[in-house]
DOTOR-567445 format. One record per residue (C-alpha): residue number from 1; residue in one letter; x, y, z. Coordinates in nm, 3 decimals, m for minus. Example, Ala and Ser with C-alpha at 12.3 -4.5 7.8 and 13.67 -1.06 7.14 Angstrom:
! DOTOR-567445
SITE resi resn      px      py      pz
SITE    1    a   1.230  m0.450   0.780
SITE    2    s   1.367  m0.106   0.714
//
This chain:
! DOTOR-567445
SITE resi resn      px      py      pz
SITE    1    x   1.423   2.926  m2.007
SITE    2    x   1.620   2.717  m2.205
SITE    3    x   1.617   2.342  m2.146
SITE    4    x   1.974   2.302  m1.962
SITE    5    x   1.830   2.525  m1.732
SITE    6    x   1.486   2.339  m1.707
SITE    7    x   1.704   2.031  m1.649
SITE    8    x   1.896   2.181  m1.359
SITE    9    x   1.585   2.303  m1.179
SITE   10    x   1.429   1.970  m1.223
SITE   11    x   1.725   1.827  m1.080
SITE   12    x   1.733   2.036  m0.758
SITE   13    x   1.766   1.864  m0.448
SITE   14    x   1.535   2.138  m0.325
SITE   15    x   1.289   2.043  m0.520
SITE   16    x   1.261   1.675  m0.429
SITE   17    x   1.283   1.811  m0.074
SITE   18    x   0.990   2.059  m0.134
SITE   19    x   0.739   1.792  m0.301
SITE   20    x   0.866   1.526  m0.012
SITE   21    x   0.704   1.804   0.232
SITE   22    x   0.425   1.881  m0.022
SITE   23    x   0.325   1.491  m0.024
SITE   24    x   0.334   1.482   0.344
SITE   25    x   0.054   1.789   0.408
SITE   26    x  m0.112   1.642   0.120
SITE   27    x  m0.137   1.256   0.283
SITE   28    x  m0.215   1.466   0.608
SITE   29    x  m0.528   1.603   0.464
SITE   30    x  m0.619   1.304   0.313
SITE   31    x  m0.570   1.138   0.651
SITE   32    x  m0.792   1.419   0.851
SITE   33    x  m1.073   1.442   0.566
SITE   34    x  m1.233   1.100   0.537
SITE   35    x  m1.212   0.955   0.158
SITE   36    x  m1.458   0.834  m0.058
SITE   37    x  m1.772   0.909   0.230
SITE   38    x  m2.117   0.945   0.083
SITE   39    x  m2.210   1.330   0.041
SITE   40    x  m2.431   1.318   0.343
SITE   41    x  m2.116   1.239   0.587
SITE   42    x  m1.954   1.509   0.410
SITE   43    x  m2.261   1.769   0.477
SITE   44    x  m2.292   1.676   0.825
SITE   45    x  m1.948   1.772   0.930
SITE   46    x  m1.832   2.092   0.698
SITE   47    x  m2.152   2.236   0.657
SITE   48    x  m2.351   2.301   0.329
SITE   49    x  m2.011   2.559   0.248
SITE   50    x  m1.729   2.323   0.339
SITE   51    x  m1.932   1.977   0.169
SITE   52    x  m1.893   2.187  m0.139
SITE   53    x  m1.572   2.286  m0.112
SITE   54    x  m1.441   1.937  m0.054
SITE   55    x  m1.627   1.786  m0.355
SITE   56    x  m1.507   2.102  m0.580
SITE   57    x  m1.106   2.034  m0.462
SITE   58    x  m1.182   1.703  m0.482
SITE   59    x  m1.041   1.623  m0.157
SITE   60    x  m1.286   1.360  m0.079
SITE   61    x  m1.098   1.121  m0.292
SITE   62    x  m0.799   1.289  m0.258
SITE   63    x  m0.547   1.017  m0.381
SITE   64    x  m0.719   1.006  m0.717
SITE   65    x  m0.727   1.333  m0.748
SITE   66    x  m0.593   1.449  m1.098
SITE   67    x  m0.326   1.670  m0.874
SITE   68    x  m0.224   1.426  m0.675
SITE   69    x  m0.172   1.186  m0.959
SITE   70    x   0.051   1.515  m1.149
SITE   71    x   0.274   1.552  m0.812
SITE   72    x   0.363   1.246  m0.795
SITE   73    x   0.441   1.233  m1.151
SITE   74    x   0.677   1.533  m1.100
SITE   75    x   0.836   1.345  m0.829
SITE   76    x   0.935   1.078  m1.036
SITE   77    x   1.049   1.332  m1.320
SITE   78    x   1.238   1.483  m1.061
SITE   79    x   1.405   1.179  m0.951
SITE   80    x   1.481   1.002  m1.320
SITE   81    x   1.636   1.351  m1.360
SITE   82    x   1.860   1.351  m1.032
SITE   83    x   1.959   1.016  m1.123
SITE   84    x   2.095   1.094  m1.493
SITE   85    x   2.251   1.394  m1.406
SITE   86    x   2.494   1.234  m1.056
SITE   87    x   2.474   0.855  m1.148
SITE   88    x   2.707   0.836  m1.465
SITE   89    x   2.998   1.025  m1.229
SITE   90    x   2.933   0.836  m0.959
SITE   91    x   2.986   0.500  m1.204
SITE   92    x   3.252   0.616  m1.374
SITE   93    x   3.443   0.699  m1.073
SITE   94    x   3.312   0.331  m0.909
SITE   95    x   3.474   0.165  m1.223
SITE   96    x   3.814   0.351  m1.214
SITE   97    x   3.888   0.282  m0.887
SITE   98    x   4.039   0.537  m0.612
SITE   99    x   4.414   0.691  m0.684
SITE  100    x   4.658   0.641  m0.470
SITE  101    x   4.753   0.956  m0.268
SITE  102    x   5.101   1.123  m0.347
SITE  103    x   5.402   1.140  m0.070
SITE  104    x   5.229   1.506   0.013
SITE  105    x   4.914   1.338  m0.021
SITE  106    x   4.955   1.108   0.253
SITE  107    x   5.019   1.371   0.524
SITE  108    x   4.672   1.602   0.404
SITE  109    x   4.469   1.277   0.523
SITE  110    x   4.367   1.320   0.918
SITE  111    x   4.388   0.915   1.022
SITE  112    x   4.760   0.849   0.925
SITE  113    x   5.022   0.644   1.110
SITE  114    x   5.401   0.582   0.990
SITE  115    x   5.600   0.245   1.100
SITE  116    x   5.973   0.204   1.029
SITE  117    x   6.067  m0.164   1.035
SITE  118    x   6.400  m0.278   1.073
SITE  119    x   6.404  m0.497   0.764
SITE  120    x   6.521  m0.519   0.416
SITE  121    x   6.277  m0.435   0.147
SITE  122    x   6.279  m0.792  m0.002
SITE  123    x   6.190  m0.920   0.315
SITE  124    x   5.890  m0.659   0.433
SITE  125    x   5.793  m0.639   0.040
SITE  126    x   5.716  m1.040   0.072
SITE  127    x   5.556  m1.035   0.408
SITE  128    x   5.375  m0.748   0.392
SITE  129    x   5.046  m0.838   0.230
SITE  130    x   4.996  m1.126   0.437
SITE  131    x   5.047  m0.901   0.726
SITE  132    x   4.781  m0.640   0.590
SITE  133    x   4.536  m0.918   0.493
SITE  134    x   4.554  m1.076   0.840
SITE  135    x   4.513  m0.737   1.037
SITE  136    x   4.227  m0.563   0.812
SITE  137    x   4.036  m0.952   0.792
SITE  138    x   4.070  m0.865   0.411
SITE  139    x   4.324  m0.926   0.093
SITE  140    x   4.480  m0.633  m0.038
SITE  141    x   4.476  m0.539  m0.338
SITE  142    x   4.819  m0.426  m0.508
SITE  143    x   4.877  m0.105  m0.698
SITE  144    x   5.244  m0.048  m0.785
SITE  145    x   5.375   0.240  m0.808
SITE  146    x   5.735   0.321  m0.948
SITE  147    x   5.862   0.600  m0.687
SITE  148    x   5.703   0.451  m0.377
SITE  149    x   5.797   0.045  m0.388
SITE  150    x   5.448  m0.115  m0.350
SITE  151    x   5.102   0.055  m0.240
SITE  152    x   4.853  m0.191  m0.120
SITE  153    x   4.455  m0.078  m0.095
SITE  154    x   4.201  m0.266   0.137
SITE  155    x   3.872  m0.089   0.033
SITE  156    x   3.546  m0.175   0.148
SITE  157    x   3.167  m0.121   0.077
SITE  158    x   3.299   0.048  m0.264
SITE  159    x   2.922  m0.046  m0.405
SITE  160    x   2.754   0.186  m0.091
SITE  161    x   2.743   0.498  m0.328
SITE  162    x   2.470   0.329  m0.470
SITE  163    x   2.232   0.301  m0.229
SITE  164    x   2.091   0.666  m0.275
SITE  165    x   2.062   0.580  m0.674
SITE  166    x   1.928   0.209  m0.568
SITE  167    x   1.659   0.438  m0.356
SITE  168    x   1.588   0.665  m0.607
SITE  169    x   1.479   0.358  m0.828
SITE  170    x   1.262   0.152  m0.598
SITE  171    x   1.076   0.514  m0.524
SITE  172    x   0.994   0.514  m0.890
SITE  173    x   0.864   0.129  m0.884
SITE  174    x   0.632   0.253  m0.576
SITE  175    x   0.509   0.507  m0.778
SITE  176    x   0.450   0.374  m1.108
SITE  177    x   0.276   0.011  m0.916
SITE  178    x   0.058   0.272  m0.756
SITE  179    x  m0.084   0.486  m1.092
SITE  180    x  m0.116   0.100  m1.243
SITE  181    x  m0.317   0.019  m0.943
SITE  182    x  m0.524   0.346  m0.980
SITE  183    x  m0.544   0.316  m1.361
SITE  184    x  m0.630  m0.063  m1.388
SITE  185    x  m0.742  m0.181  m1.062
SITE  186    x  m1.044  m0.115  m0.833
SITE  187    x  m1.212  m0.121  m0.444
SITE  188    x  m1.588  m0.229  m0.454
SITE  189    x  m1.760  m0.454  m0.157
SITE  190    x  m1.994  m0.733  m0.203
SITE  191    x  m2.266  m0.913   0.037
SITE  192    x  m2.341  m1.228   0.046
SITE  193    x  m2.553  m1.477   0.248
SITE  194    x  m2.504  m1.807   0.343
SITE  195    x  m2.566  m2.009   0.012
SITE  196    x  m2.515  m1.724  m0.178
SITE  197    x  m2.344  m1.662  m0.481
SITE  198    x  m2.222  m1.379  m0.708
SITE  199    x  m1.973  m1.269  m0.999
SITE  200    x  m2.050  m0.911  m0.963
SITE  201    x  m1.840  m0.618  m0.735
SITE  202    x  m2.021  m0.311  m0.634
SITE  203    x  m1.760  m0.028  m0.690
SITE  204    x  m1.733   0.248  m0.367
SITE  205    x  m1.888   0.538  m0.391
SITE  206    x  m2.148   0.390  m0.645
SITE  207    x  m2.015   0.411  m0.975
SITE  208    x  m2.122   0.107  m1.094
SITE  209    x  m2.074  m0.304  m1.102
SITE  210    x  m1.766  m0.482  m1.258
SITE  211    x  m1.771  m0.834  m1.351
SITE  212    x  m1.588  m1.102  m1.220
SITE  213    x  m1.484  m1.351  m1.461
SITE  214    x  m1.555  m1.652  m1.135
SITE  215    x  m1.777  m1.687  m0.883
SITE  216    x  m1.760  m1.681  m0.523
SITE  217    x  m2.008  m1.849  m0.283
SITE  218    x  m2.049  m1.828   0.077
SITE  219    x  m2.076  m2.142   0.237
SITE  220    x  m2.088  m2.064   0.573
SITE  221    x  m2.067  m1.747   0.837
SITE  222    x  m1.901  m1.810   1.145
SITE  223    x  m1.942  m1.542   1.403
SITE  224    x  m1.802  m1.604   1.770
SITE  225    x  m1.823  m1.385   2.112
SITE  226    x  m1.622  m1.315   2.357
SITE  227    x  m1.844  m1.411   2.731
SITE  228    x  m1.864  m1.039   2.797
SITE  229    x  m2.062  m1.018   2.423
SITE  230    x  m1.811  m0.889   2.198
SITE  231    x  m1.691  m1.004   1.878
SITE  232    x  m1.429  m1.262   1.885
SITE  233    x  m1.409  m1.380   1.520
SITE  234    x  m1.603  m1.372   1.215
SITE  235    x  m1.471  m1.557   0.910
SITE  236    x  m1.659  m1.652   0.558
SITE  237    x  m1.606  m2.021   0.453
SITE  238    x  m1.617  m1.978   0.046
SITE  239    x  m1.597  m2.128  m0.237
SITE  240    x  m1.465  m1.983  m0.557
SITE  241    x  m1.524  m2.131  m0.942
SITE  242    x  m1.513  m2.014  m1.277
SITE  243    x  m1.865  m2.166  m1.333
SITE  244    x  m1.772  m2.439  m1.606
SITE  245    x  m1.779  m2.752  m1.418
SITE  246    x  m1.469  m2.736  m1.263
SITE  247    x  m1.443  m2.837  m0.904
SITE  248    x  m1.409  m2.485  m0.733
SITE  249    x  m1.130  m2.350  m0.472
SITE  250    x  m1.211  m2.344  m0.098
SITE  251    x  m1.076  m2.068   0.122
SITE  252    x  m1.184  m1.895   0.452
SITE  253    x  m1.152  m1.525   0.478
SITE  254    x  m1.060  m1.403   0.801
SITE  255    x  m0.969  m1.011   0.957
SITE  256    x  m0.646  m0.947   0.860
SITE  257    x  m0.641  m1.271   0.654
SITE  258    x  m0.754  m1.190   0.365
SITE  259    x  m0.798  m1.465   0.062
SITE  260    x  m0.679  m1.377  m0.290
SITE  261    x  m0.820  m1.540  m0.610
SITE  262    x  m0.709  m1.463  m0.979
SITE  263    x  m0.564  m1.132  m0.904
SITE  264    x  m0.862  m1.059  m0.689
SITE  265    x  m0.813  m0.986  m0.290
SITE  266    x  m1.134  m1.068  m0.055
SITE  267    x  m1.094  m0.923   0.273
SITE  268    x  m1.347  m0.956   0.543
SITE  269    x  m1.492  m0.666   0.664
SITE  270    x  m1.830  m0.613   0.799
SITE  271    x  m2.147  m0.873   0.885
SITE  272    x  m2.481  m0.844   0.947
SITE  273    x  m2.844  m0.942   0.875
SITE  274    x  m3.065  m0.936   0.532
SITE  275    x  m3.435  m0.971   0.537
SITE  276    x  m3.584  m1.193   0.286
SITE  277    x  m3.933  m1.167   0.304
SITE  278    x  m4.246  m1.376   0.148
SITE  279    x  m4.519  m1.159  m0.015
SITE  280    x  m4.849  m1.230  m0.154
SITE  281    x  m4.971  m1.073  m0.470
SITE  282    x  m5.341  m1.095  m0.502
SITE  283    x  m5.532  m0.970  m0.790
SITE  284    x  m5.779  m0.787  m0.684
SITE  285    x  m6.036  m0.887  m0.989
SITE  286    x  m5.987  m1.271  m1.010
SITE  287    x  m5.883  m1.330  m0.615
SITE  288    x  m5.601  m1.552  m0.699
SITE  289    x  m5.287  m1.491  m0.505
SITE  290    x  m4.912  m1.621  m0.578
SITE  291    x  m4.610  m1.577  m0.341
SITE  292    x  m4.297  m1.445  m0.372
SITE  293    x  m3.990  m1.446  m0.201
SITE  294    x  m3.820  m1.102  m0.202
SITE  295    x  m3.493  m0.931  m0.114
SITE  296    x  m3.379  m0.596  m0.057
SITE  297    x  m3.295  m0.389  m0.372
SITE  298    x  m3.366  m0.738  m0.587
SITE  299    x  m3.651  m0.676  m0.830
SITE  300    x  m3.889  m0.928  m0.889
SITE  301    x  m4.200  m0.940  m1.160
SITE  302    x  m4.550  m0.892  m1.104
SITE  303    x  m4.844  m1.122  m1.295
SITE  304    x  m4.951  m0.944  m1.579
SITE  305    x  m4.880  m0.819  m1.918
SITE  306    x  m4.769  m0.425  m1.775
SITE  307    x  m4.453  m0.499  m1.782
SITE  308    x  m4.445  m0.445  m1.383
SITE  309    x  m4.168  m0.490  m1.137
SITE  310    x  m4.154  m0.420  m0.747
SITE  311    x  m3.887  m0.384  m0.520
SITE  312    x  m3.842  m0.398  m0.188
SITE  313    x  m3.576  m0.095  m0.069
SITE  314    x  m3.657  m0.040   0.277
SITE  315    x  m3.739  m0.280   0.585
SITE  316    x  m3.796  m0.251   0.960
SITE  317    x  m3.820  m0.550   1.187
SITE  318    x  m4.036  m0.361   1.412
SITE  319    x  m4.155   0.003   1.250
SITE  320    x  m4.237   0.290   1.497
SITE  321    x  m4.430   0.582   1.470
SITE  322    x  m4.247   0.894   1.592
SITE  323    x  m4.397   1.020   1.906
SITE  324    x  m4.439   1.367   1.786
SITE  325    x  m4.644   1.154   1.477
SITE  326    x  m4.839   1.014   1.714
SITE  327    x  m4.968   1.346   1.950
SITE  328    x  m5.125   1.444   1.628
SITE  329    x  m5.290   1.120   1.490
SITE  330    x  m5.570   0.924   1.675
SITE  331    x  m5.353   0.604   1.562
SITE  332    x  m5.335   0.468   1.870
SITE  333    x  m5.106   0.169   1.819
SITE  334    x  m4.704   0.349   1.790
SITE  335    x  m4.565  m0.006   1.722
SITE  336    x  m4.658  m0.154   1.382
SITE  337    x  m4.436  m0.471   1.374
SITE  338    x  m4.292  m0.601   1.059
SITE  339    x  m4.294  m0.348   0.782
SITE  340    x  m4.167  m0.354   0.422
SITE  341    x  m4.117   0.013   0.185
SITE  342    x  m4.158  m0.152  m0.145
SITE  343    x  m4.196   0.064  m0.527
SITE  344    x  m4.364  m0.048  m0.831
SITE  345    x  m4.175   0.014  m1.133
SITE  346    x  m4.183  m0.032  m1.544
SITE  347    x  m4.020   0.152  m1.854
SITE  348    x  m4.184   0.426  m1.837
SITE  349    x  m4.052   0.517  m1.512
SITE  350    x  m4.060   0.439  m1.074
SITE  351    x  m4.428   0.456  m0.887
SITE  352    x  m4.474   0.622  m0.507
SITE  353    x  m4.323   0.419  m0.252
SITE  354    x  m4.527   0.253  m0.035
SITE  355    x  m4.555   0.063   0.304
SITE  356    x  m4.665  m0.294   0.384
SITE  357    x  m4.694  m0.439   0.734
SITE  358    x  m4.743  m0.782   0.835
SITE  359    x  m4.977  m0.725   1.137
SITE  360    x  m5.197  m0.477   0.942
SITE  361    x  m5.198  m0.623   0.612
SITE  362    x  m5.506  m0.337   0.515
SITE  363    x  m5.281  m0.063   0.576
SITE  364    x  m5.084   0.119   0.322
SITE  365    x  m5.294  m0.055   0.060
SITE  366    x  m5.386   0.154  m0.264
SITE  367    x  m5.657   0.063  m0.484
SITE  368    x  m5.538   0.160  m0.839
SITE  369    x  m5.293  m0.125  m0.900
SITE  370    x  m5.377  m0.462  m1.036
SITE  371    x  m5.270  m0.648  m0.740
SITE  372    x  m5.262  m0.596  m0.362
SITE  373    x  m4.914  m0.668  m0.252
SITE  374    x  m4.942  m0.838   0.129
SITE  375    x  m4.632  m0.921   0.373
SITE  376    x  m4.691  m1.335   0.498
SITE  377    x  m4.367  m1.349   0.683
SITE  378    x  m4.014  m1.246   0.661
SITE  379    x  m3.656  m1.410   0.802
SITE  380    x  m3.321  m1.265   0.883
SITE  381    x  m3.022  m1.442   0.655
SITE  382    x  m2.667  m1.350   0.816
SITE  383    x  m2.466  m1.214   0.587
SITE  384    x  m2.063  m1.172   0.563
SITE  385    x  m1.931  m0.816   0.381
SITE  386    x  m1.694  m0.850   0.201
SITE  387    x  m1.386  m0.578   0.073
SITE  388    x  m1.267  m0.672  m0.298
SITE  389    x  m0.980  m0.484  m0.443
SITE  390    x  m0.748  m0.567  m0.758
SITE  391    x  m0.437  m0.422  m0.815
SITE  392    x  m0.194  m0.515  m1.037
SITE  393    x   0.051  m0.287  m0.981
SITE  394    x   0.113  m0.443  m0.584
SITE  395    x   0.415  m0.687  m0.684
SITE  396    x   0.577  m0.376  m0.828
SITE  397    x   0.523  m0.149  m0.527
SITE  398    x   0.640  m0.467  m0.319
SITE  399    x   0.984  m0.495  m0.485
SITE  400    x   1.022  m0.112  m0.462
SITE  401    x   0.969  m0.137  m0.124
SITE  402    x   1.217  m0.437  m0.086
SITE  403    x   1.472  m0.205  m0.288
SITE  404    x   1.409   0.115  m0.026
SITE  405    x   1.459  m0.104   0.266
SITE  406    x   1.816  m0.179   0.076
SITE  407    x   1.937   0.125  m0.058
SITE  408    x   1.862   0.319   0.289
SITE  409    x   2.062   0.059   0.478
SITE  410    x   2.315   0.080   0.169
SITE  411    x   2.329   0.483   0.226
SITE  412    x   2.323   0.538   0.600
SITE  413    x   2.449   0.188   0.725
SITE  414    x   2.726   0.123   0.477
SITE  415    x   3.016   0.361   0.426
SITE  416    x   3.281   0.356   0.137
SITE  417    x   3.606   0.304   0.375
SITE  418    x   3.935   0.377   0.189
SITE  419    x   4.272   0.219   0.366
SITE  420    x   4.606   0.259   0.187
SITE  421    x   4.919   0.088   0.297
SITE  422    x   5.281   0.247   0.126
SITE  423    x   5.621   0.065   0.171
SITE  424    x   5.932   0.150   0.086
SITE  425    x   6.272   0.206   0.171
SITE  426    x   6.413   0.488   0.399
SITE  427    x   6.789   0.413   0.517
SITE  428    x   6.986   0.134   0.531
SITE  429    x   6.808  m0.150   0.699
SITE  430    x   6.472   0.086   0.705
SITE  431    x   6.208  m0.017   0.587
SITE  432    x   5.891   0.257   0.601
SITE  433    x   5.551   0.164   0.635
SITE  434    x   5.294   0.465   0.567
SITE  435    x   4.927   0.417   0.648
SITE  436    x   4.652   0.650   0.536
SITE  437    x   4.240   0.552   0.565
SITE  438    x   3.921   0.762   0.535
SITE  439    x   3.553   0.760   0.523
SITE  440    x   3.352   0.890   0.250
SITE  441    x   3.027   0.909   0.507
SITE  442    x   3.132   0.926   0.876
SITE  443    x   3.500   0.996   0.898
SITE  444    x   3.419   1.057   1.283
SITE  445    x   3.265   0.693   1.317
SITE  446    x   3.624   0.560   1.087
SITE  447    x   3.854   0.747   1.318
SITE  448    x   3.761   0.499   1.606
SITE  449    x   3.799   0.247   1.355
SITE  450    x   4.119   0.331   1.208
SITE  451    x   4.301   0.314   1.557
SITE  452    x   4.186  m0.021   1.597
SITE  453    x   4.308  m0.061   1.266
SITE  454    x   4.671   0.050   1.333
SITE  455    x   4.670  m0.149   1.656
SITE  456    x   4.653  m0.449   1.517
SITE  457    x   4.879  m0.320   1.198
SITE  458    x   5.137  m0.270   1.486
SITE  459    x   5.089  m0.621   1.662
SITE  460    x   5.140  m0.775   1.285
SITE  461    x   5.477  m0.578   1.222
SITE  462    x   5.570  m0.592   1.611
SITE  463    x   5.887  m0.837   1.491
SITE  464    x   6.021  m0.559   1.303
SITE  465    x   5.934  m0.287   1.531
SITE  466    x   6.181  m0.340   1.760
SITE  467    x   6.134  m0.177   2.147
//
């Protein structure tokens, strides 16, 4: 295949149509399948089979997919190569201006009309623009022509052929503000309690941390109910600085208000409650004891030279054993209160997990570590969840969607209306007035149009008419 012929298939309207219908079952799946779930989600509703089949096509994050990043860039080839093959015509033809039917011509076009004025051709050929420019509501322009006297044109939206092309380009700015999004933005979340601070996004899916280069605080959580109990608001009073000094920016983040900081959009998403709990670390030789105040998934050091950390990754306000657990056991207390699932850690690699309870600080106690680790107390800290996405590329997809909105009202609103108005003289004391208009778009729609047109054409030359 030889690249003319490469060039024309890429420039099939057939093909744009075909990958407009492939990018709409594609979004549908992506719609049906949920994206970027944990694999457990996945597992419990396609089955061991199907959860591997989604990962494998990669449907689960479909819209990063590296074939849903190729159609779309076929798309745009597609388009860039519709453009440059119609657009220089079309431009040319925009620039030259339409030619003014022949005598035959004028009877080929369907809305025609033909006045004979009794006049001299001085006298119509002075009056006759100012009669065209007050029935049409527009100035004529004049195109004379040697055989025929004078040929006026009133032509309007003459820059509507453009819309398609104008279409075609803001398509292109959607598209390429979306792969700069995907290439050089991100989504993560962050938590934070009241007081709390933090330059660090967790990415979805857990792939990782990126830095912020500021630092947001939450200064207050406001939740409010409805009477009935449900939620009415929740908002996150913050404050955001770059950490050198500087008095810092205050904003509230709201649902569907969303606060935006440095190229960085906060939205407000979820709330809840964090345990932070006080622990005791006694050594077991010596009988000293310290205390520590702990949060989940936070690591904290234990006394000694090991090298030892713990951390707390699991808690339960009020732990209960199962009641199958309990026909077998002769525990006979199923409620254990307060309970904490901490792990003792160090280079060399992650200890057993292990339980601590508050009410029965003896249980879940081993004997081969250096220090008994012993729940005192624990508190709930409300927390506000927060959504943080950058990307760049949104001005661009903004203006491209500005530019759709216009060339679609451009292509289907707009039509390139043609009126020509031919005067000259037929007999003595004759003066002949042909009119001839058409619609590039909707001649049906003109035709309507054009008889209101020659009505008031009529009404302008009525003095010369006659009876």
């Amino acid at each position: 295949m030889n690249i003319n012929a490469l060039y024309d298939r890429l420039s099939s309207v057939r093909l744009t149509i075909f990958l407009c219908i492939l990018l709409a079952i594609v979004s549908v799946v992506g719609t049906v399948i949920p994206q970027n779930g944990a694999a457990e989600q996945y597992l419990q509703l396609y089955g061991q089979g199907g959860a591997r089949l989604v990962t494998a096509l990669g449907l689960s994050d479909l819209y990063h997919s590296t074939g849903f990043i190729l159609l779309l860039c076929l798309l745009a080839a597609n388009l860039v190569a519709c453009t440059t093959k119609r657009f220089p015509g079309t431009w040319r033809s925009l620039r030259r201006g339409p030619a003014p039917p022949t005598d035959a011509g004028f009877e080929n076009w369907k809305c025609r009309e033909t006045f004979v004025c009794s006049a001299g051709a001085e006298e119509m050929e002075d009056r006759l623009e100012g009669i065209v420019a007050k029935a049409l509501g527009g100035r004529p322009q004049r195109r004379a022509v040697e055989s025929s006297g004078q040929i006026l044109l009133v032509e309007r939206n003459r820059y509507a052929r453009l819309g398609p092309y104008l279409a075609h380009v803001s398509i292109l700015l959607i598209l390429a503000g979306a792969l700069w999004g995907a290439a050089a933005g991100f989504k993560g979340a962050m938590q934070l309690s009241e007081g709390e601070a933090s330059s660090e996004v967790w990415l979805r899916g857990g792939e990782g941390r990126v830095p912020l280069d500021f630092e947001i605080r939450c200064d207050r959580f406001v939740f409010e109910q409805y009477p009935d109990g449900t939620p009415k608001e929740y908002r996150s009073e913050v404050t955001l600085s770059d950490g050198q000094g500087e008095k810092g920016t205050n904003g509230s983040i709201r649902v569907n208000h969303p606060l935006s900081y440095k190229g960085i959009t906060f939205y407000q998403s979820s709330y809840g409650s964090l345990p932070e709990l006080t622990l005791g670390l006694r050594d077991r030789e010596g009988g000293s004891e310290s205390m520590v105040t702990a949060k989940l998934n936070t690591p904290f050091p234990l006394p000694g030279d090991q090298g030892d950390r713990a951390m707390v990754v699991a808690f339960q306000e009020n732990l209960r054993i199962p009641e199958e657990m309990a026909r077998i056991t002769s525990f006979s207390k199923r409620s254990l209160g307060p309970a904490a699932r901490l792990v003792v850690f160090n280079e060399k690699g992650f200890g057993e997990p292990f339980w601590v309870f508050r009410d029965l600080p003896d249980m879940g106690q081993k004997t081969d570590r250096a220090h008994e680790i012993v729940m005192k107390d624990f508190r709930l800290l409300s927390y506000t969840g927060l959504q943080v996405v950058k990307d760049p590329g949104t001005p661009l997809v903004w203006i491209g969607c500005t530019l759709l909105v216009i060339g679609f009202l451009m292509a289907l609103l707009m039509d390139h209306e043609i009126l020509w108005v031919a005067g000259d003289v037929s007999g003595d004391n004759e003066y002949r007035i042909r009119v001839a208009g058409r619609a590039v778009r909707h001649p049906g729609i003109y035709a309507a149009r054009f008889e209101r047109q020659k009505l008031r054409l009529r009404k302008g030359l009525s003095p010369w008419l006659g009876t």
